[in-house]
C-alpha positions in Angstrom: 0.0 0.0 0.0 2.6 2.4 0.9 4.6 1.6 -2.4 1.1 2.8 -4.4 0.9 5.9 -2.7 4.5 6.9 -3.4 4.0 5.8 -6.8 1.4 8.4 -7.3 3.3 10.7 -5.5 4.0 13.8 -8.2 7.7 13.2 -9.5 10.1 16.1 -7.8 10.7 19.2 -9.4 13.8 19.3 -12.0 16.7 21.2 -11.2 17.7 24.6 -13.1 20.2 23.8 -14.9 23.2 25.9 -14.3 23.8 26.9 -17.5 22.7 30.3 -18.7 20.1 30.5 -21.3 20.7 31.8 -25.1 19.7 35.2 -25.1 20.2 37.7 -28.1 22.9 40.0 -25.8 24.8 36.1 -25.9 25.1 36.9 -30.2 28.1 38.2 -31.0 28.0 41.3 -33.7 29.3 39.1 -36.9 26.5 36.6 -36.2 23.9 39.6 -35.1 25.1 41.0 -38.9 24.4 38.0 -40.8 20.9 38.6 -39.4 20.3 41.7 -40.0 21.8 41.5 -43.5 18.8 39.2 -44.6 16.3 42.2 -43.5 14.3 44.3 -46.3 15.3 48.4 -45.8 12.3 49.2 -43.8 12.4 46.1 -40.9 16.4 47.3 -40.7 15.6 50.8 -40.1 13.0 49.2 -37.5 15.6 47.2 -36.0 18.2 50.4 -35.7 15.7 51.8 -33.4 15.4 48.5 -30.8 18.6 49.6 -28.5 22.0 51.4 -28.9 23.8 48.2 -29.9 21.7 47.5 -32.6 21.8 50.8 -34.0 25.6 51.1 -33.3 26.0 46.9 -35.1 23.8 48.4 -38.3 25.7 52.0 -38.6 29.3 50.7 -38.2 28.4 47.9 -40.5 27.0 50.3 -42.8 24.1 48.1 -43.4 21.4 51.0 -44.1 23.4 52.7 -46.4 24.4 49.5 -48.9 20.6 48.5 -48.8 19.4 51.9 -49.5 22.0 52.6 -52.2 21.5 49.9 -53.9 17.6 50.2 -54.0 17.9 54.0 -55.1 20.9 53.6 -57.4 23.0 55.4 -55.6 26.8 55.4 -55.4 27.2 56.5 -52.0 25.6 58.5 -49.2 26.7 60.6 -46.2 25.7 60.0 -42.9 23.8 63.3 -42.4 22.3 62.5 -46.0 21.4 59.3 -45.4 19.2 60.4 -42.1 17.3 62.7 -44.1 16.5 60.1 -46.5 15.8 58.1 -44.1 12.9 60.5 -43.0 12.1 60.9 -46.5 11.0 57.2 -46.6 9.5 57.0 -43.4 6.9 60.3 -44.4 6.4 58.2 -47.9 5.6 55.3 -46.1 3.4 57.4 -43.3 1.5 58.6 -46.4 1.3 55.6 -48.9 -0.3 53.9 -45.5 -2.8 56.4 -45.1 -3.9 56.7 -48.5 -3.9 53.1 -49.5 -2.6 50.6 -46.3 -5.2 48.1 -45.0 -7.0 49.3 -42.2 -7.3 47.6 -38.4 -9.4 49.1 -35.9 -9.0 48.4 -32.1 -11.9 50.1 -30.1 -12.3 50.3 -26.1 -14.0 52.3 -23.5 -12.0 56.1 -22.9 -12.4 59.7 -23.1 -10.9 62.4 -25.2 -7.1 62.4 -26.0 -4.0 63.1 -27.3 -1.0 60.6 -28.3 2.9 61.4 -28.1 5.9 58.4 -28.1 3.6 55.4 -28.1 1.4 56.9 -25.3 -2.3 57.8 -24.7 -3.1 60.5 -22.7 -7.4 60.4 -21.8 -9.2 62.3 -19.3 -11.6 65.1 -21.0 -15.5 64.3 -19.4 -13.7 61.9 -17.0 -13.2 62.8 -13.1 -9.7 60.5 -13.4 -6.6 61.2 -16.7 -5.0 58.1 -17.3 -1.7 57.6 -19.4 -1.8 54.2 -21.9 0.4 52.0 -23.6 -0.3 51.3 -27.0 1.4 47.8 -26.5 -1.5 45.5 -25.2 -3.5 49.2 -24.2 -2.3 48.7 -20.9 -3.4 51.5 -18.5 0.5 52.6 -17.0 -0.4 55.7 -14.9 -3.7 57.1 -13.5 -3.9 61.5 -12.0 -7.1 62.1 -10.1 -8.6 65.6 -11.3 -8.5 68.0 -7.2 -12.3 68.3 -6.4 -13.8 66.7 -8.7 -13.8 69.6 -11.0 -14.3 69.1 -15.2 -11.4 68.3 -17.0 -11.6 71.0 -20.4 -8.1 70.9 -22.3 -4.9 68.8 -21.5 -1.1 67.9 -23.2 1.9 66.3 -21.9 5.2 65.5 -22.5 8.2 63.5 -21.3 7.9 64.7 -17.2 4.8 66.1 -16.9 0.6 66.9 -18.0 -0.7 70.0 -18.4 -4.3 70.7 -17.7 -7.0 73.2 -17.8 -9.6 72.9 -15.2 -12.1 75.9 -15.0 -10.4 78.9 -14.1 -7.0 76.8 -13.1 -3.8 75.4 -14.7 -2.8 71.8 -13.0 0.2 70.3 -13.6 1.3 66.6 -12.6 4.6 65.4 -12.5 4.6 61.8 -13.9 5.7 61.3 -10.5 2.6 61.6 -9.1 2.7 64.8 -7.4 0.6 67.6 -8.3 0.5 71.6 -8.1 -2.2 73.8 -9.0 -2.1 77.4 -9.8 -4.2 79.7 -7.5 -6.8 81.9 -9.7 -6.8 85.3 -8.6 -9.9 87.0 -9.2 -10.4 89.2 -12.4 -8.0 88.1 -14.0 -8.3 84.1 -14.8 -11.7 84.5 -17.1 -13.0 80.8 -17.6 -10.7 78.7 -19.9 -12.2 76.8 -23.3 -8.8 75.7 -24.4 -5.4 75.8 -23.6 -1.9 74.5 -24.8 2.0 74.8 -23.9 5.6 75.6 -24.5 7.9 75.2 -21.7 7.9 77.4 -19.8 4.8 78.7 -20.7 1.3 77.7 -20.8 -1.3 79.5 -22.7 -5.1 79.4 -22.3 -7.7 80.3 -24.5 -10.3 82.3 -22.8 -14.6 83.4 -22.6 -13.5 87.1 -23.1 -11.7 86.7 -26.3 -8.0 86.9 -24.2 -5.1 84.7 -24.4 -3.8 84.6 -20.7 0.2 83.2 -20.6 1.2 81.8 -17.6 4.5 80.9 -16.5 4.7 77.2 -15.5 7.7 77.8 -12.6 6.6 81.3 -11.2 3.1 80.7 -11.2 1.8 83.6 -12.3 0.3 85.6 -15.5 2.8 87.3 -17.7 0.8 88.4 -20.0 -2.8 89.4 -20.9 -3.1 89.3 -25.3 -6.5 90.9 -26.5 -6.9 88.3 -29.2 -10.6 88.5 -30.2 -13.8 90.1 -29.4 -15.3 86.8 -29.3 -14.9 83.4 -27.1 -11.3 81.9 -28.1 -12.1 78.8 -29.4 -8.8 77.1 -30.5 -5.0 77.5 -30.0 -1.4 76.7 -31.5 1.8 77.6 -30.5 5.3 77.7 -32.7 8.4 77.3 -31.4 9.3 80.8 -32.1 7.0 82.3 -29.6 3.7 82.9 -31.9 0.2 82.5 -30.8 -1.9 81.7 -33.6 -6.0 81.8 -32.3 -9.2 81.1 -33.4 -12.9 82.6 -32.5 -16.5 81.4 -32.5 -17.1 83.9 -34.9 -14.4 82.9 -37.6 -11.2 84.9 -37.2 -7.8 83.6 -36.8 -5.4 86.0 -35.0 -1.6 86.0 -34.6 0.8 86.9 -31.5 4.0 87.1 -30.0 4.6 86.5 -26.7 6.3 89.5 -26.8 3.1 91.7 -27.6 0.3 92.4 -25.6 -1.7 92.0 -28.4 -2.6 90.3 -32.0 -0.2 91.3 -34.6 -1.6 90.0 -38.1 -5.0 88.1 -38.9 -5.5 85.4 -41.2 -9.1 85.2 -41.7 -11.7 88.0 -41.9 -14.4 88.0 -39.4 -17.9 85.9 -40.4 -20.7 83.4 -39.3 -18.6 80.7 -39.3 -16.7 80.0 -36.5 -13.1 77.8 -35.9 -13.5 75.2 -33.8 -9.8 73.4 -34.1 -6.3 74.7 -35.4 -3.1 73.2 -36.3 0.5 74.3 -37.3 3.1 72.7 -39.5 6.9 74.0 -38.3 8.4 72.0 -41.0 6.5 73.9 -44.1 5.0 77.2 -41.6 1.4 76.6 -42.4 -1.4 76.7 -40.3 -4.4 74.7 -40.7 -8.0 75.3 -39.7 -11.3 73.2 -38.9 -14.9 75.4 -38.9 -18.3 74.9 -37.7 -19.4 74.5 -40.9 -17.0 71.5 -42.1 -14.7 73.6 -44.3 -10.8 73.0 -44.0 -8.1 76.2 -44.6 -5.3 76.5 -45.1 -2.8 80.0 -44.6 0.9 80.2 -45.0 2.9 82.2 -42.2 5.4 83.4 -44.7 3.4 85.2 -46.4 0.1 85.6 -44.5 -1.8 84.7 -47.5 -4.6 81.5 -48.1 -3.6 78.5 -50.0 -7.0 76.8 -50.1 -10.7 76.2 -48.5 -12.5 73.1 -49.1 -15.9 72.3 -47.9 -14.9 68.5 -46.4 -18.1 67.7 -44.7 -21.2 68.5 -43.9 -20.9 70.0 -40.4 -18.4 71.0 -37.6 -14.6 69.5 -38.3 -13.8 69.1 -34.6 -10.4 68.1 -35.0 -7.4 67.8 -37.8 -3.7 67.1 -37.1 -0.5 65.5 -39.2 2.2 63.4 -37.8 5.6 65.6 -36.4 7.9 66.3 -39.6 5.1 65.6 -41.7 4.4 67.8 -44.9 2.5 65.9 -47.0 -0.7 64.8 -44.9 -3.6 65.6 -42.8 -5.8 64.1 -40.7 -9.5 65.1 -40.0 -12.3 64.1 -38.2 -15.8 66.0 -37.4 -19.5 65.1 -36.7 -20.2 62.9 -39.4 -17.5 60.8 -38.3 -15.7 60.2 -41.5 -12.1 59.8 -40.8 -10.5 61.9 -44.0 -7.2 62.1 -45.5 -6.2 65.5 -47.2 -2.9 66.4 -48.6 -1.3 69.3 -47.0 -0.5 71.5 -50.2 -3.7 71.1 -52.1 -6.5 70.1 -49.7 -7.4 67.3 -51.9 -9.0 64.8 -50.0 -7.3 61.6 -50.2 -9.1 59.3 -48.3 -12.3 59.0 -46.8 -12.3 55.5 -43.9 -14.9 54.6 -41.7 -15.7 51.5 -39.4 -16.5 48.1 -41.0 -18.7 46.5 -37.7 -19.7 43.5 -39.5 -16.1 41.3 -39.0 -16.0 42.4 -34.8 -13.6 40.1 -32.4 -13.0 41.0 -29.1 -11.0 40.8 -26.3 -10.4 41.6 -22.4 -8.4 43.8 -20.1 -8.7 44.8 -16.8 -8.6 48.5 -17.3 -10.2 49.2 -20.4 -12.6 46.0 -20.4 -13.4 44.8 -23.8 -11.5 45.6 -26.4 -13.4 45.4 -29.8 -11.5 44.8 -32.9 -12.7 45.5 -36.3 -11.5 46.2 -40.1 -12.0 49.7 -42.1 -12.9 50.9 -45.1 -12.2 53.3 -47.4 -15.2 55.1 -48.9 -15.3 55.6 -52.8 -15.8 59.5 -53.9 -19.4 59.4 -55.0 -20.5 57.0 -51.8 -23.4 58.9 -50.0 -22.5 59.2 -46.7 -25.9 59.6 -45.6 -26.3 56.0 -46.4 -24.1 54.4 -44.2 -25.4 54.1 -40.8 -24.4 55.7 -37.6 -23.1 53.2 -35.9 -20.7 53.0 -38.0 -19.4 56.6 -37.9 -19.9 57.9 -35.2 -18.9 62.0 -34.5 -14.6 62.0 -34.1 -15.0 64.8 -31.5 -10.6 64.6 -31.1 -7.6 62.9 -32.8 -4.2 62.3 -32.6 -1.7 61.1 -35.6 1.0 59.3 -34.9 3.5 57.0 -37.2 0.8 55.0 -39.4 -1.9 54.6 -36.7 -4.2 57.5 -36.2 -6.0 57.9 -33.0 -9.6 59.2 -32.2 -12.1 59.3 -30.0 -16.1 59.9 -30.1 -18.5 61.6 -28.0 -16.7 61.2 -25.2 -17.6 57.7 -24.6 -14.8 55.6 -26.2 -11.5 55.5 -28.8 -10.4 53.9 -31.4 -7.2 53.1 -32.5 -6.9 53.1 -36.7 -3.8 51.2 -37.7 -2.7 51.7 -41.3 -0.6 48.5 -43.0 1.1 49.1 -46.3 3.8 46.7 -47.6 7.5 47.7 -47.9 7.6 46.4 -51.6 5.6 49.1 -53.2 8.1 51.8 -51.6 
């Protein structure tokens, strides 16, 4: 009796073995090269960006270069060349992707939100912001809002958010700590939007005012008499300008050197700007209205490129990836996600959700995550026609390398990913 028991006693556990396990730190560089040397152009520019040994392995070897020349036809290339071609194919491939690249659609349960370095920022309509990770939309961070007060604009960056609540400015250190700055009354009207650039943040205001504040003193520098309407929409440049839009359609112009608006860009009328975006790269700005038309202005010379009539009703929200000058993204209350090149206002592309092939999946944070396939819409489709559910209003959007993300009427997001193959570059 005994022996049967201790023959159905489990069988002890196996030792480790002492010897360390094969781990791609264990290559050594020649065999890491052979690897690497089988890789099309795109995966090995993919691969340079994994760690500093890679990258280092690929540049000393001179892998990119070879591969590149020798798809181009070129003899040689310089390092600082080769970097800009470099971005040169990764904007093609952003673009092709967009226009044409099969489209996946993951969809979950969040508020309004903006997207930097892999990383979700959502919190407008919520009483909690939380910070995601696009990898397996894992939930990494969570900032209550002090008071219970309405979230209205936000951005972030590397250390810390930025947000607007009421007549305040918050900031949270991705530490967890949090400072607010105290309103002083008569001179913090109430906020509509607001955006940044260290060290100053600058809020869009009822009385037609941009307030700046600065970030480490905590106090009002400056008081700009923009508009004589609501201030509706902002955008900053890195050299110092203010670029604004009203509720009664004019954009205005600043420095944060003036106390107040410098140039004007669009004559005042019914329709009013409801989102505004600025290219550094090619100094144009780009405008959204209530009643679905899309502008365009350059800085340089203060003059209008184009005006097309994109939808229907209000474009809520348009952006481009950083570096960028070739697309533009575009979403607005007939929830047509649109595609419009940068220098003519052609629209490219029109996508919307395809429900009909829906799998799903769980997570703890986010709960189910729904994912779909997209379309893109043919020119003389009737838009009317397709139903609802379907599209949705894009009431905010963020672009970032081949994946565009929006969200819609405050209740959830969806994450558009954009597949092209290398071959056709």
């Amino acid at each position: 009796m005994e022996r049967t028991r201790s023959s159905r006693r489990s069988p002890p556990p196996k030792k480790r073995s002492s010897k360390p396990r094969a781990t791609i730190e264990s290559l050594n560089g020649d065999i890491i090269c052979m690897i690497f040397s089988s890789l099309g152009f795109f995966d090995l520019v993919r691969c340079s960006a994994v760690c500093k040994s890679w990258n280092a392995i690929i540049n000393r070897c001179k892998l990119l270069q070879l591969l590149y020349c020798k798809l181009h036809g070129f003899s040689n290339t310089s390092g600082s060349s080769m970097r800009l071609h470099l971005e040169e194919l990764a904007m093609k491939h952003h673009r092709f992707a967009l226009e044409e690249g099969r489209i996946d659609i993951d969809q979950w349960k969040a508020h309004s939100c903006q997207m930097k370095r892999g990383l979700i920022l959502t919190g407008v309509g919520d009483k909690v912001m939380r910070l995601w990770s696009l990898e397996g939309y894992k939930c990494v961070e969570e900032y209550s809002l002090p008071n219970a007060a309405s979230l209205v604009d936000f951005d972030f960056d590397e250390s810390k958010i930025v947000g607007l609540i009421g007549t305040r400015i918050c900031i949270w250190r991705r530490n967890g700590l949090r400072s607010v700055f105290p309103s002083r009354e008569g001179t913090f009207m109430k906020g509509l939007c607001m955006r940044y650039f260290d060290p100053e943040a600058v809020v869009g205001c009822e009385d037609g005012t941009a307030r700046v504040f600065d970030m480490y003193s905590r106090k009002c520098s400056q008081i700009i008499r923009m508009h004589c309407a609501p201030v509706t929409s902002l955008s900053l440049s890195e050299d110092q300008l203010i670029i604004s839009g009203s509720s009664l359609g004019s954009i205005a112009i600043s420095g944060l050197s003036s106390d107040q608006r410098v140039a004007t860009l669009r004559s005042t009328d019914c329709t009013g700007i409801k989102t505004l975006c600025y290219n550094p790269c090619s100094r144009l700005v780009f405008a959204g209205t209530t009643a679905g038309y899309a502008s365009c202005w350059d800085l340089r010379t203060m003059k209008s490129l184009w005006e097309t009539r994109i939808s229907p009703n209000v474009v809520y929200s348009l952006q481009h990836l950083q570096n960028d000058t070739s697309t533009l993204v575009v979403g607005g209350i007939d929830g047509v996600l649109r595609v419009l090149d940068q220098n003519t206002g052609e629209v490219l592309s029109r996508c919307v959700m395809d429900i009909g092939s829906a799998s799903s999946s769980s997570n703890k944070v986010s709960g189910v995550i729904e994912r779909n396939e997209g379309r893109r819409l043919s020119a003389g489709c009737c838009i009317d026609r397709i139903p609802k559910t379907k599209r949705p209003p894009i009431t905010c959007l963020a672009v970032g390398m081949k994946k565009v993300v929006t969200t819609h009427n405050s209740k959830y997001i969806r994450l558009w990913k954009f597949n092209y193959s290398d071959k056709y570059l």
